[in-house]
ZALO-229055 format. One record per residue: residue number from 0; z, y, x of N, C-alpha, C in turn. Coordinates in nm, 3 decimals. Last residue first. Example, Ala and Ser with C-alpha at 12.3 -4.5 7.8 and 13.67 -1.06 7.14 Angstrom:
# residues 2
(r 1, (0.708, -0.225, 1.285), (0.714, -0.106, 1.367), (0.787, 0.003, 1.290))
(r 0, (0.780, -0.569, 1.319), (0.780, -0.450, 1.230), (0.780, -0.330, 1.320))
***
This chain:
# residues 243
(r 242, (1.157, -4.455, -1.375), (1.241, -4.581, -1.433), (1.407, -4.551, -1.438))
(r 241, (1.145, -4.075, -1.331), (1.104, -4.239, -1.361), (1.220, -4.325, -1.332))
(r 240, (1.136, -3.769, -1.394), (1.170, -3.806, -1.338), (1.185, -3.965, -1.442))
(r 239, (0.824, -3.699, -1.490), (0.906, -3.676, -1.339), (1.000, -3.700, -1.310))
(r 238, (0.686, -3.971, -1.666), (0.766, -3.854, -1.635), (0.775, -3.826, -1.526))
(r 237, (0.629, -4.257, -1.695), (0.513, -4.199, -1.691), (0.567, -4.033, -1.705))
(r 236, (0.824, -4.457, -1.642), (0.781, -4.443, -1.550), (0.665, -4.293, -1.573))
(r 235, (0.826, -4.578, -2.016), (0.843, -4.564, -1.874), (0.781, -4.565, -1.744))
(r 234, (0.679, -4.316, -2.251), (0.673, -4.413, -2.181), (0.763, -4.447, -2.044))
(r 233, (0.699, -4.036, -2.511), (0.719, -4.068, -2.295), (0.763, -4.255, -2.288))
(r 232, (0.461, -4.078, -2.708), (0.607, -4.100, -2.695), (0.597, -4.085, -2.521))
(r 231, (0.188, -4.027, -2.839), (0.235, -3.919, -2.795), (0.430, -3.976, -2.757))
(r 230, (0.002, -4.230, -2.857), (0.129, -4.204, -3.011), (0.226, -4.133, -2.957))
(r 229, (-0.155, -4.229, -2.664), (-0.254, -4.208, -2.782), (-0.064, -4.158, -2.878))
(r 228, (-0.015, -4.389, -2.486), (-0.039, -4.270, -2.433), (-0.043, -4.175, -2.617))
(r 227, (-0.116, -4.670, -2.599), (0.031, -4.597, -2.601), (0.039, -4.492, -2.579))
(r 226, (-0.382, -4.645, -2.560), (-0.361, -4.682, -2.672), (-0.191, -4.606, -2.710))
(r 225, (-0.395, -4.638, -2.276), (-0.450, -4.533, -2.313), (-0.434, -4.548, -2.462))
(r 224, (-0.302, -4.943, -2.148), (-0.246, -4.830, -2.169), (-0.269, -4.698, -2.263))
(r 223, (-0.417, -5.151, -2.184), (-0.355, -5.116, -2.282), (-0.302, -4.981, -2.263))
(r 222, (-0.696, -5.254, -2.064), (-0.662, -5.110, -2.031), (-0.546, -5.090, -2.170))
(r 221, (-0.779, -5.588, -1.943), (-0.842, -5.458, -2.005), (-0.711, -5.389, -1.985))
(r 220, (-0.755, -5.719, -1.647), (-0.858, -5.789, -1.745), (-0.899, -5.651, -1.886))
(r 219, (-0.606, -5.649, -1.347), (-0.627, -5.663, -1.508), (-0.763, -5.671, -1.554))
(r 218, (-0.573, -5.891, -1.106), (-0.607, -5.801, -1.120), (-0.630, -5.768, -1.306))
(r 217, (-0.211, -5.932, -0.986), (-0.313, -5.982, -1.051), (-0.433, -5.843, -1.101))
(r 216, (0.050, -6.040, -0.830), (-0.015, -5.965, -0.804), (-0.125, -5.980, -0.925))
(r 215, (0.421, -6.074, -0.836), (0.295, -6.148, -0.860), (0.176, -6.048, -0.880))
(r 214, (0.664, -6.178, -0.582), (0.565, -6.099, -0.609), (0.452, -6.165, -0.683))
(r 213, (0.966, -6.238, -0.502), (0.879, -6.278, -0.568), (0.756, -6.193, -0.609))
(r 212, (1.222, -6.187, -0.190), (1.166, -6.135, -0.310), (1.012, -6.244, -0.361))
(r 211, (1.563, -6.305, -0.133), (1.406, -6.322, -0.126), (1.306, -6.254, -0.205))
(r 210, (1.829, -6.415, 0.129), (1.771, -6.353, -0.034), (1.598, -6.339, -0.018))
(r 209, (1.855, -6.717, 0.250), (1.898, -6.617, 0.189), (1.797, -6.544, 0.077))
(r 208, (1.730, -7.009, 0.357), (1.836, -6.977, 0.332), (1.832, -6.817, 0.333))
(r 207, (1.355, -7.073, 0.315), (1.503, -7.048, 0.406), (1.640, -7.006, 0.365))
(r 206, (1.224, -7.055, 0.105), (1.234, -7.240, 0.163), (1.354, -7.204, 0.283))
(r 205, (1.141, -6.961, -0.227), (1.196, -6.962, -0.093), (1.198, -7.093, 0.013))
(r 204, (1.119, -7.077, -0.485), (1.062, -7.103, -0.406), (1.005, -7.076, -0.250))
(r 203, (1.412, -7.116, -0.641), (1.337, -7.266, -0.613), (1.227, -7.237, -0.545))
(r 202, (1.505, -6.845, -0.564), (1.566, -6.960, -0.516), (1.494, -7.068, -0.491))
(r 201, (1.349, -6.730, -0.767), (1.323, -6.657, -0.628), (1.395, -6.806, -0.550))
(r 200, (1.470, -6.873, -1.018), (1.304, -6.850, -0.944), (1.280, -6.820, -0.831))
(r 199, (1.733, -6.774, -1.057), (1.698, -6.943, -0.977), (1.512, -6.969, -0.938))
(r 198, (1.771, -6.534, -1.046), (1.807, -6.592, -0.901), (1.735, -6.764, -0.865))
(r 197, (1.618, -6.546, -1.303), (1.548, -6.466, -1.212), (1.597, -6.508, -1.058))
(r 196, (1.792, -6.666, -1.442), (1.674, -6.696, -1.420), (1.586, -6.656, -1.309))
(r 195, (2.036, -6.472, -1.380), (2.050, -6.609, -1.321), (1.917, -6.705, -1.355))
(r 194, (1.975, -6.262, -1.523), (2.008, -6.252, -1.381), (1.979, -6.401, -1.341))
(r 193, (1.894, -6.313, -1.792), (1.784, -6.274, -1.728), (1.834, -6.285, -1.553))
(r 192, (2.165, -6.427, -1.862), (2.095, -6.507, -1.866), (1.927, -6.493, -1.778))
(r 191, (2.335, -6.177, -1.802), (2.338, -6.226, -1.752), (2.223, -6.381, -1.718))
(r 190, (2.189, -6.004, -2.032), (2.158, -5.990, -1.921), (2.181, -6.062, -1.765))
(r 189, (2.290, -6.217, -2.258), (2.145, -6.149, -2.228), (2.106, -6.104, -2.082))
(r 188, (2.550, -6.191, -2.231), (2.475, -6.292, -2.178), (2.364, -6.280, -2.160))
(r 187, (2.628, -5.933, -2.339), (2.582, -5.958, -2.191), (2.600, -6.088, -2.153))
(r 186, (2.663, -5.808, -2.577), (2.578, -5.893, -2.540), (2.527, -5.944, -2.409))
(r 185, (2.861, -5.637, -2.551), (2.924, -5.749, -2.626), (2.787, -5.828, -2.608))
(r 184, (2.668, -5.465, -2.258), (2.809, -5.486, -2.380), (2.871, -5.635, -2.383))
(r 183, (2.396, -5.524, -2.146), (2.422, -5.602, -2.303), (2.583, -5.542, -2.339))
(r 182, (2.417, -5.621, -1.826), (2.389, -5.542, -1.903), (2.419, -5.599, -2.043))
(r 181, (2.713, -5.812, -1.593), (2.563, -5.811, -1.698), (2.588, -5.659, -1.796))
(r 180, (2.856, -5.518, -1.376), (2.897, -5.663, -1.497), (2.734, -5.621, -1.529))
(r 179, (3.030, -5.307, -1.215), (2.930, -5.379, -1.228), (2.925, -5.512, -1.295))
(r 178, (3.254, -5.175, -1.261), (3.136, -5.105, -1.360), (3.064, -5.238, -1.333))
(r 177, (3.419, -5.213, -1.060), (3.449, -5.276, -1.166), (3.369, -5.277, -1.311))
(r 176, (3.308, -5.094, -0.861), (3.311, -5.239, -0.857), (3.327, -5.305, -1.009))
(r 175, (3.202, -4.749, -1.007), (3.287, -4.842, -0.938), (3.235, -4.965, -0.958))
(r 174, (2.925, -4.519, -0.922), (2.977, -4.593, -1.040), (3.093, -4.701, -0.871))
(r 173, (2.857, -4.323, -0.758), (2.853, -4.314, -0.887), (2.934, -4.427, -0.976))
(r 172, (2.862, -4.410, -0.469), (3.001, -4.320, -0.511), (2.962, -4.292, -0.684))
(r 171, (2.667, -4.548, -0.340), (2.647, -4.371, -0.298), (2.719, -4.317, -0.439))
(r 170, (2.755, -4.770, -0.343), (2.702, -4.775, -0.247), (2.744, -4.580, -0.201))
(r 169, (2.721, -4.784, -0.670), (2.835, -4.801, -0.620), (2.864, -4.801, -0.434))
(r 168, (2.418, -4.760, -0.690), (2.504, -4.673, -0.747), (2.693, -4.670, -0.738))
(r 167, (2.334, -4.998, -0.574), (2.324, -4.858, -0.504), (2.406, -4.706, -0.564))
(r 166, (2.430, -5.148, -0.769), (2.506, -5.183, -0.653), (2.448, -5.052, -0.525))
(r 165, (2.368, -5.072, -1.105), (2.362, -5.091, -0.947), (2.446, -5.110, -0.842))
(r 164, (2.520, -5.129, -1.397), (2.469, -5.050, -1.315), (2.460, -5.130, -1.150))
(r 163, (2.485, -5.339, -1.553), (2.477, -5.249, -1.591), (2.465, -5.099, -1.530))
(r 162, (2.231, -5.548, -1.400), (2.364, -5.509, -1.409), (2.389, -5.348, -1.505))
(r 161, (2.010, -5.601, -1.372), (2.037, -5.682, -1.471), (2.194, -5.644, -1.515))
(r 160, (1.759, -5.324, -1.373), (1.859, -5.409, -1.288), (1.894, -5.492, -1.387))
(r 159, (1.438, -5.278, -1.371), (1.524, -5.283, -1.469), (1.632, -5.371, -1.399))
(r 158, (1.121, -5.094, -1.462), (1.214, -5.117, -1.292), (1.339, -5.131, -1.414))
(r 157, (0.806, -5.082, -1.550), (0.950, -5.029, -1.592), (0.991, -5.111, -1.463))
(r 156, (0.514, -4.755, -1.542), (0.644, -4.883, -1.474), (0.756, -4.893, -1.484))
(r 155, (0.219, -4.652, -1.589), (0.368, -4.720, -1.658), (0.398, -4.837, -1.583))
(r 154, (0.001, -4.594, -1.487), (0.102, -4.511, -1.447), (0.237, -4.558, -1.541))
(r 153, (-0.255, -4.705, -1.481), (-0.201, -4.594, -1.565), (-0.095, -4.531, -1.568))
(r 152, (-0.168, -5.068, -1.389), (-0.245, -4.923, -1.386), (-0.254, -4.794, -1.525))
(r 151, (0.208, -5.132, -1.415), (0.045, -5.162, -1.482), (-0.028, -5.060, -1.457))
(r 150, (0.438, -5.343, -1.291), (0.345, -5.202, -1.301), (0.217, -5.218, -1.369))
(r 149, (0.776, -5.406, -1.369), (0.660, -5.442, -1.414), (0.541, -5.277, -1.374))
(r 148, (1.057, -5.537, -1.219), (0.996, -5.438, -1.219), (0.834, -5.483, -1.230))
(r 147, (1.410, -5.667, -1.193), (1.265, -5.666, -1.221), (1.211, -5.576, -1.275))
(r 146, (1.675, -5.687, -1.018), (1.626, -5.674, -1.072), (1.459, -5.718, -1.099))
(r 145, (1.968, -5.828, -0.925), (1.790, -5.910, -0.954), (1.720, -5.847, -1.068))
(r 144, (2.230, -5.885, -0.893), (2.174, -5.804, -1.014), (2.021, -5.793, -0.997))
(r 143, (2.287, -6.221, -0.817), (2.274, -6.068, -0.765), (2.242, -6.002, -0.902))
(r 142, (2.523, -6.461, -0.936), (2.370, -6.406, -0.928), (2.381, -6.228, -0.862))
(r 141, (2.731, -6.570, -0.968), (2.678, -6.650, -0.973), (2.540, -6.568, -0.901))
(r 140, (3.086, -6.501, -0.948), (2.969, -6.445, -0.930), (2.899, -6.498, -0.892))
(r 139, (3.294, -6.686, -1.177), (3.275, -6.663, -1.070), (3.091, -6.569, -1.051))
(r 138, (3.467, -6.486, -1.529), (3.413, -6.646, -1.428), (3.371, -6.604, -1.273))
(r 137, (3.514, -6.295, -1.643), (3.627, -6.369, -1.597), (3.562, -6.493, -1.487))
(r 136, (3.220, -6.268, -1.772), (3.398, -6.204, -1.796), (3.459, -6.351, -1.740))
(r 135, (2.973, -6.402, -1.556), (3.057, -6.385, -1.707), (3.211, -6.350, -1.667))
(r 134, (2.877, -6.261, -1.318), (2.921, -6.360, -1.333), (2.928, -6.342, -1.453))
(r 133, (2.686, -6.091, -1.023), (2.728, -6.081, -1.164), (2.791, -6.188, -1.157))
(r 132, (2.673, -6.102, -0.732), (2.810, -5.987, -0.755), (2.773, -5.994, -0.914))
(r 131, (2.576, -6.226, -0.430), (2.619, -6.234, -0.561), (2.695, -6.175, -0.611))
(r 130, (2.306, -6.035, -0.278), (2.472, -6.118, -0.323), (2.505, -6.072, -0.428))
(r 129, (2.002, -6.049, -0.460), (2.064, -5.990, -0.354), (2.164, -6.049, -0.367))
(r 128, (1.631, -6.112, -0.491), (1.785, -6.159, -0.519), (1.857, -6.076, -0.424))
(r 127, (1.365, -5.932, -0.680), (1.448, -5.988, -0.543), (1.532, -6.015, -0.592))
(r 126, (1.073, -5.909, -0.880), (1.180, -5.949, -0.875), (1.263, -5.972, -0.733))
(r 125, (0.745, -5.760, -1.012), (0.826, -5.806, -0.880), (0.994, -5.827, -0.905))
(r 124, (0.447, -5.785, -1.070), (0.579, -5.790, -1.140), (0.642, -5.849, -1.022))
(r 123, (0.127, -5.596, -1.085), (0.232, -5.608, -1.019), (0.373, -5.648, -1.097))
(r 122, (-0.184, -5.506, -1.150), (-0.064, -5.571, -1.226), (0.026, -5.596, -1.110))
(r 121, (-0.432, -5.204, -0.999), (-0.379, -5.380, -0.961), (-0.243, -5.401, -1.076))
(r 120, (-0.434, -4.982, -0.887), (-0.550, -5.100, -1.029), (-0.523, -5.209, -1.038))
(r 119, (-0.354, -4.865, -0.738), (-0.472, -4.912, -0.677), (-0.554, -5.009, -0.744))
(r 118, (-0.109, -4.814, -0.910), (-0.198, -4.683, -0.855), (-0.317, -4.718, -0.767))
(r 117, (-0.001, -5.040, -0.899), (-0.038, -5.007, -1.029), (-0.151, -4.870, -0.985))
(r 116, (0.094, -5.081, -0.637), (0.009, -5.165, -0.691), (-0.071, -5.093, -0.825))
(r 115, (0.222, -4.864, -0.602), (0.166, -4.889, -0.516), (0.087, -4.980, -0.596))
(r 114, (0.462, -5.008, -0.840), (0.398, -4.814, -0.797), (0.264, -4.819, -0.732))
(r 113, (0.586, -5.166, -0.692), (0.504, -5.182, -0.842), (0.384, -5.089, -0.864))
(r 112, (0.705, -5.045, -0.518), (0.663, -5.126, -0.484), (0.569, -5.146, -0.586))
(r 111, (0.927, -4.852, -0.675), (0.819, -4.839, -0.593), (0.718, -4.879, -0.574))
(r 110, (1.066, -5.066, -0.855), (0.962, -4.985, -0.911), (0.871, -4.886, -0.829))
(r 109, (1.238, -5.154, -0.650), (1.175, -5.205, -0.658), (1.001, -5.157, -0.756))
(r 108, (1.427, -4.954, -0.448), (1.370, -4.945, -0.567), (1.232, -5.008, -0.597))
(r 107, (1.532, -5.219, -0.207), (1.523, -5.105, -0.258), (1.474, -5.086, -0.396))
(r 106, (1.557, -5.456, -0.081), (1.460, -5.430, -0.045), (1.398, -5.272, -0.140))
(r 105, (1.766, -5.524, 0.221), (1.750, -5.528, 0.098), (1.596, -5.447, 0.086))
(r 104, (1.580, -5.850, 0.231), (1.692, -5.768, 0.213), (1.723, -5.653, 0.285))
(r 103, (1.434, -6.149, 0.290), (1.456, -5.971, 0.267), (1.523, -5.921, 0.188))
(r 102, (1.388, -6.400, 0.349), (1.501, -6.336, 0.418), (1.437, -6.215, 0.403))
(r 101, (1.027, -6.409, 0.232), (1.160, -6.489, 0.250), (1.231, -6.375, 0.323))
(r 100, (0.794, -6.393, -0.037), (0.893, -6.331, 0.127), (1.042, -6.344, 0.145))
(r 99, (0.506, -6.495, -0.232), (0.688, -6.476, -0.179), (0.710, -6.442, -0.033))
(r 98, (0.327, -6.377, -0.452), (0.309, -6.349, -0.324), (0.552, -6.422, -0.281))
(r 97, (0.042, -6.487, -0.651), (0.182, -6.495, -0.594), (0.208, -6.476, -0.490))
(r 96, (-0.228, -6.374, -0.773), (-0.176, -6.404, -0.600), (-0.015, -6.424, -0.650))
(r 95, (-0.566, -6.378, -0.957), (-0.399, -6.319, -0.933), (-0.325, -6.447, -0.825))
(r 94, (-0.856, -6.287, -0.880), (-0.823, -6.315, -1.038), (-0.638, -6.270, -0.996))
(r 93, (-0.870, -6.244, -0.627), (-1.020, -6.288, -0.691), (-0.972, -6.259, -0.851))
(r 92, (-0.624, -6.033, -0.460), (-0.730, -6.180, -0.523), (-0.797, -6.141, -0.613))
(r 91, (-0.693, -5.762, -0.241), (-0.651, -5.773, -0.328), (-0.704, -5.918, -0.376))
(r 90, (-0.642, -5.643, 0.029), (-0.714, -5.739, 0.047), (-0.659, -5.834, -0.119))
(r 89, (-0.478, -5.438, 0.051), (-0.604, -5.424, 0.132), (-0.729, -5.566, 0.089))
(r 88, (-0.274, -5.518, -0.137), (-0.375, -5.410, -0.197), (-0.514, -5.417, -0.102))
(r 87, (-0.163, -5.729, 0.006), (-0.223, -5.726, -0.138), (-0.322, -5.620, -0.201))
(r 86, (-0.084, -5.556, 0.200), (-0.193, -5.663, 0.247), (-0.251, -5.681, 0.076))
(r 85, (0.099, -5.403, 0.064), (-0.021, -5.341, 0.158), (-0.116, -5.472, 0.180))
(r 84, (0.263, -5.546, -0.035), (0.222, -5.514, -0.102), (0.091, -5.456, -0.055))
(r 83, (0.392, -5.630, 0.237), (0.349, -5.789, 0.157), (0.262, -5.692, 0.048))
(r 82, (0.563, -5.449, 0.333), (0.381, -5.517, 0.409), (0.322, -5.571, 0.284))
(r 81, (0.717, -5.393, 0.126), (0.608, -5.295, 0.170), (0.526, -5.375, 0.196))
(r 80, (0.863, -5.655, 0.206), (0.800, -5.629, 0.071), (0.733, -5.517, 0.118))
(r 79, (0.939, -5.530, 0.473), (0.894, -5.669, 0.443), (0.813, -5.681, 0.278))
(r 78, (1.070, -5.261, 0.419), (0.917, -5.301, 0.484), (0.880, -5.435, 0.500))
(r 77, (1.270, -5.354, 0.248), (1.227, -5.208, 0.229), (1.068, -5.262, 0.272))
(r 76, (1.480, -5.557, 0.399), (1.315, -5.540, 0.276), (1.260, -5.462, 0.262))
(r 75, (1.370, -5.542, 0.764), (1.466, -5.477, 0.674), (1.388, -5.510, 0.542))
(r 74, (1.358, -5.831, 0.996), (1.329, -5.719, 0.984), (1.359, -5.654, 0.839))
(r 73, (1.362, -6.106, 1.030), (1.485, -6.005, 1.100), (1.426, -5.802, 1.050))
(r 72, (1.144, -6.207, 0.882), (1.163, -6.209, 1.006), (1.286, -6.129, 1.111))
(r 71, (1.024, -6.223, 0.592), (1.087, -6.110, 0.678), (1.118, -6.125, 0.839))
(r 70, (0.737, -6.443, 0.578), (0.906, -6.446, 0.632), (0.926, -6.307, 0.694))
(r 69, (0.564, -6.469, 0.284), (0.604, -6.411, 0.410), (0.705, -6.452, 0.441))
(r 68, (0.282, -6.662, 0.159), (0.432, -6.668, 0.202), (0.410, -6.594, 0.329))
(r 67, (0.048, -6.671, -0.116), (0.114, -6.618, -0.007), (0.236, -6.638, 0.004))
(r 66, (-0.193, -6.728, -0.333), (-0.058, -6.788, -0.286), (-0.054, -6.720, -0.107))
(r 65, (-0.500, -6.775, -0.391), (-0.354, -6.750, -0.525), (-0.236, -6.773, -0.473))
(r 64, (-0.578, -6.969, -0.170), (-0.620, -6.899, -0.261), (-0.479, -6.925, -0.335))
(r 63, (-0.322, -6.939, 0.102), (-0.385, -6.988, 0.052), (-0.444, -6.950, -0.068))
(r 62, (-0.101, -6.885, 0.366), (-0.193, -6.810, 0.285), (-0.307, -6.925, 0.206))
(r 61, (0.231, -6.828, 0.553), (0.076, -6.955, 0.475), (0.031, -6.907, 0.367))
(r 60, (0.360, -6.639, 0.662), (0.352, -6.820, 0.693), (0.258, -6.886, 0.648))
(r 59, (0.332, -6.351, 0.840), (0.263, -6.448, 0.766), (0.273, -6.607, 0.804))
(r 58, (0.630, -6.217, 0.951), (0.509, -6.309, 0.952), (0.444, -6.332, 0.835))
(r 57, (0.715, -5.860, 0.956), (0.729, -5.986, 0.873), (0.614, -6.080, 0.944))
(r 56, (0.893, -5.777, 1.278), (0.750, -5.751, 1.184), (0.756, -5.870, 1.129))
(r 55, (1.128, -5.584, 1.439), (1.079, -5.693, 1.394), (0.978, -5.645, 1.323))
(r 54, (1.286, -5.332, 1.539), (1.082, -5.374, 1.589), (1.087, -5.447, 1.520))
(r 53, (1.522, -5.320, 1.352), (1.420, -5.177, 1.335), (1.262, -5.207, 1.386))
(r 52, (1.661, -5.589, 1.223), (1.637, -5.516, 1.335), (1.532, -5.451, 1.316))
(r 51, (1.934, -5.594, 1.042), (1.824, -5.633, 1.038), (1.800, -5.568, 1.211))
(r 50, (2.243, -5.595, 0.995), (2.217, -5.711, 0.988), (2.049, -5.673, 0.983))
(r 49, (2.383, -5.355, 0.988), (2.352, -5.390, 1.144), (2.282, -5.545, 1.135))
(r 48, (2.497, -5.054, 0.855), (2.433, -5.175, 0.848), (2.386, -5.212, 0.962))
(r 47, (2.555, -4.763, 0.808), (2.695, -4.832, 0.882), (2.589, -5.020, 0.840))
(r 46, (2.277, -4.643, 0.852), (2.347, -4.652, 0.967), (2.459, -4.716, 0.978))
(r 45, (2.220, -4.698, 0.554), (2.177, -4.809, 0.685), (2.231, -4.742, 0.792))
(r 44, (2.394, -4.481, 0.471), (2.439, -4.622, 0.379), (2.372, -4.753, 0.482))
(r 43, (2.241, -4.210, 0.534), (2.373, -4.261, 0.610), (2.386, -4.420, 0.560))
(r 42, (1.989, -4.370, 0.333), (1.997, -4.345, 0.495), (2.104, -4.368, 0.533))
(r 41, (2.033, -4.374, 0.113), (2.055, -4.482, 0.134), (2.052, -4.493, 0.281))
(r 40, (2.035, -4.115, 0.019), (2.185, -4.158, 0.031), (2.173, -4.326, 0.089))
(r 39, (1.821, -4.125, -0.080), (1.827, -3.975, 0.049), (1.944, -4.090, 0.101))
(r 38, (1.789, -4.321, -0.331), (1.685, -4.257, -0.274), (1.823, -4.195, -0.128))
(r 37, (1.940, -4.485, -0.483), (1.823, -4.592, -0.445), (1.757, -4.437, -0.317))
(r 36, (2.065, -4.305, -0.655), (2.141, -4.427, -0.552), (2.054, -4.519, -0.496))
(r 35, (1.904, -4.119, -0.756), (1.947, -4.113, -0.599), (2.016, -4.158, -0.597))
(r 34, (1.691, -4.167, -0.905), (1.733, -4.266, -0.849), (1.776, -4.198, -0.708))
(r 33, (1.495, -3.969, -0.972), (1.615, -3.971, -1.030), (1.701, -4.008, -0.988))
(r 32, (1.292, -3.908, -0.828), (1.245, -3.978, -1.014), (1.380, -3.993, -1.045))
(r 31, (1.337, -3.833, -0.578), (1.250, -3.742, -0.664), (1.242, -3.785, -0.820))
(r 30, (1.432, -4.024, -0.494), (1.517, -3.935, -0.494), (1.441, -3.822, -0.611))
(r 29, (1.220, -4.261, -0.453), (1.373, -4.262, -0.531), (1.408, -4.156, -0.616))
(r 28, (1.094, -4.092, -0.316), (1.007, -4.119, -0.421), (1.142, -4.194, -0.529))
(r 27, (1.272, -4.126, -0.071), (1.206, -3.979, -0.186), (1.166, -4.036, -0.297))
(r 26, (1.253, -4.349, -0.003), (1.381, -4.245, -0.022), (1.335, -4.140, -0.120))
(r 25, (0.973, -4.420, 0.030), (1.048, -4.519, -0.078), (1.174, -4.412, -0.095))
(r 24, (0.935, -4.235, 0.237), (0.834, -4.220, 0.115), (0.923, -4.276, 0.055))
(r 23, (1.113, -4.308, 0.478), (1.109, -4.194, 0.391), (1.047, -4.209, 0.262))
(r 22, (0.976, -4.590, 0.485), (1.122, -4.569, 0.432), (1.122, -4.439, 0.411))
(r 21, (0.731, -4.485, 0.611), (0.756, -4.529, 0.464), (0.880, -4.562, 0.410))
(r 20, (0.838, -4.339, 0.830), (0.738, -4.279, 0.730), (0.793, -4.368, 0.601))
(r 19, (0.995, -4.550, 0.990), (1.048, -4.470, 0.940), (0.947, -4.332, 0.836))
(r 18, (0.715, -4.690, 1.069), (0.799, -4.748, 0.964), (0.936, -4.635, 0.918))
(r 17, (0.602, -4.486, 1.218), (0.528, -4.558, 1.097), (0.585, -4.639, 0.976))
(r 16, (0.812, -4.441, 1.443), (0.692, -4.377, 1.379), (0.672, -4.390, 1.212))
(r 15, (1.011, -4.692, 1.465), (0.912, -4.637, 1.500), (0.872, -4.556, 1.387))
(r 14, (1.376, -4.717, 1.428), (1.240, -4.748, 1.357), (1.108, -4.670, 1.417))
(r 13, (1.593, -4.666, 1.544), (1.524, -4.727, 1.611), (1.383, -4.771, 1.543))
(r 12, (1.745, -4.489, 1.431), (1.800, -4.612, 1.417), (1.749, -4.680, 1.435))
(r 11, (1.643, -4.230, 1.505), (1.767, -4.251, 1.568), (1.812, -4.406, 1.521))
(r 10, (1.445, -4.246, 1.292), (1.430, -4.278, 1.447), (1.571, -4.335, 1.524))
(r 9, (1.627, -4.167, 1.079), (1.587, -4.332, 1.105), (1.501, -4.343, 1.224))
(r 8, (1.674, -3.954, 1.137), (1.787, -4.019, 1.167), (1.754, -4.170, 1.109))
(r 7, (1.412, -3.809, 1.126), (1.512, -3.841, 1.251), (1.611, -3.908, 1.250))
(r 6, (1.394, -3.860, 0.837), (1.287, -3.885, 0.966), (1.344, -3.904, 1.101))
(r 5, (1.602, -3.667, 0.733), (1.580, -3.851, 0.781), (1.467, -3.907, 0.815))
(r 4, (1.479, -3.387, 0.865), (1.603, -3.450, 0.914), (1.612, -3.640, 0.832))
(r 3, (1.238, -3.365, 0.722), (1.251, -3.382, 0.908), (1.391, -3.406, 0.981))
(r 2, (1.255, -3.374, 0.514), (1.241, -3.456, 0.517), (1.238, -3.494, 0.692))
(r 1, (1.646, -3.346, 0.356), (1.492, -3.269, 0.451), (1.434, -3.362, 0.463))
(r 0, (1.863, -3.405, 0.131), (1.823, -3.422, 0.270), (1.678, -3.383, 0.287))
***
C-alpha cells in the first residue's frame, strides 16, 4: 500500500491529520522491518472495527514523581500508548517513570513504541494485554499473547509475543487459530508462564475494566551496547528488516 492511499483511508475513518500520520508511521515502520501482520494490512483489518473512536484523546489521570496514569479514553492503542511515549520523551524523569494506560487497545507493534524511546536515549520496556486467546493444551484461555518489548539506545530492540505466533498474523491470513498456543513446543509453559505474568501485572495496576498497556521509562546509567556491536553478530532490531 502507498503511502497516499492509507493516509486516505484512515481519513476516511475519521482520524484527523495528525493522528492518521502516526498510524501510518507505526504501519510502515511494521511493514518495512518485516512485520506485515502488524504493518499496511492492519488498515483494511480497522475498517471492519468499530469499538474506538477516531476524535477521542487519552486523559491524563494522575501524574506524580516516577508515575503516570493514562486513560485511553475511547480512543485506539496505537495513539494512546503513542501519546503516553511522546509526553515521556518531551518531558523525560529525573532517574525512571512507570507509565500505565488504561482501556487500550489495540495497541500494535509494540517494538515501535520502544523505538521512539531508545532513539531519544531513553530505556523503554513495554508490555499490553489483549483477549484472551493462550491457555495450556486443552485448558481454558487465560491470557492474551502480551507481548514484551525491550529498547535500549543504540538501536537494539527486542519485541517478543508470548504466542507462537500473533494474532496479527492470523488477522492478515498467515497463520491459523489453531497455530496460536504458548511459545516453547514441548516447553510451552515457559511461554505460557511469561503470558500470564505479564496479564497479571498490567491487571493488578489498571483500575478500569479492560486491556492495558505498562510502560517503564528510565534514563540509562552506561552504554552496553557498543561492546555487542564490537563481536560483529546482528543483534535484535539492529537490521532492515527488525524484531
Amino acid at each position: 500500500m502507498e503511502r497516499e492511499e492509507g493516509l486516505a483511508r484512515l481519513a476516511d475513518l475519521g482520524f484527523g491529520e495528525e493522528d492518521a500520520q502516526t498510524l501510518w508511521e507505526h504501519f510502515d515502520d511494521a511493514e518495512r522491518r518485516g512485520k506485515a501482520s502488524h504493518g499496511h494490512s492492519r488498515i483494511p483489518w480497522l475498517e471492519t472495527q468499530v469499538e474506538f473512536d477516531p476524535k477521542a484523546r487519552p486523559v491524563l489521570v494522575e501524574r506524580r514523581e516516577g508515575f503516570t496514569r493514562w486513560d485511553a479514553n475511547g480512543t485506539i492503542g496505537y495513539l494512546a500508548v503513542g501519546n503516553a511515549v511522546s509526553r515521556a520523551i518531551a518531558e523525560p524523569p529525573e532517574r525512571a517513570e512507570l507509565v500505565v494506560v488504561e482501556r487500550s487497545y489495540p495497541t500494535g507493534m509494540l517494538g515501535h513504541h520502544v523505538r521512539r524511546l531508545a532513539d531519544a536515549g531513553l530505556v523503554g520496556v513495554l508490555t499490553a494485554t489483549s483477549p484472551k486467546r493462550l491457555g495450556p493444551p486443552g485448558g481454558p484461555k487465560l491470557t492474551g499473547t502480551n507481548p514484551l518489548a525491550i529498547g535500549v539506545p543504540g538501536g537494539v530492540v527486542t519485541d517478543v509475543s508470548m504466542g507462537a505466533v500473533t494474532w496479527g498474523d492470523i488477522v492478515s491470513g498467515f497463520a491459523t487459530e489453531d497455530e496460536l498456543v504458548p511459545f516453547g513446543g514441548e516447553q510451552w509453559h515457559k511461554g505460557f508462564a511469561l503470558a500470564l505474568g505479564l496479564q497479571l501485572l498490567v491487571d493488578a495496576l489498571v483500575r478500569q475494566p479492560g486491556h492495558g498497556a505498562v510502560l517503564l521509562v528510565a534514563r540509562p546509567e552506561s552504554d552496553p551496547v557498543p561492546a555487542l556491536l564490537e563481536l560483529g553478530i546482528r543483534l535484535p532490531g539492529t537490521g532492515d528488516r527488525r524484531e
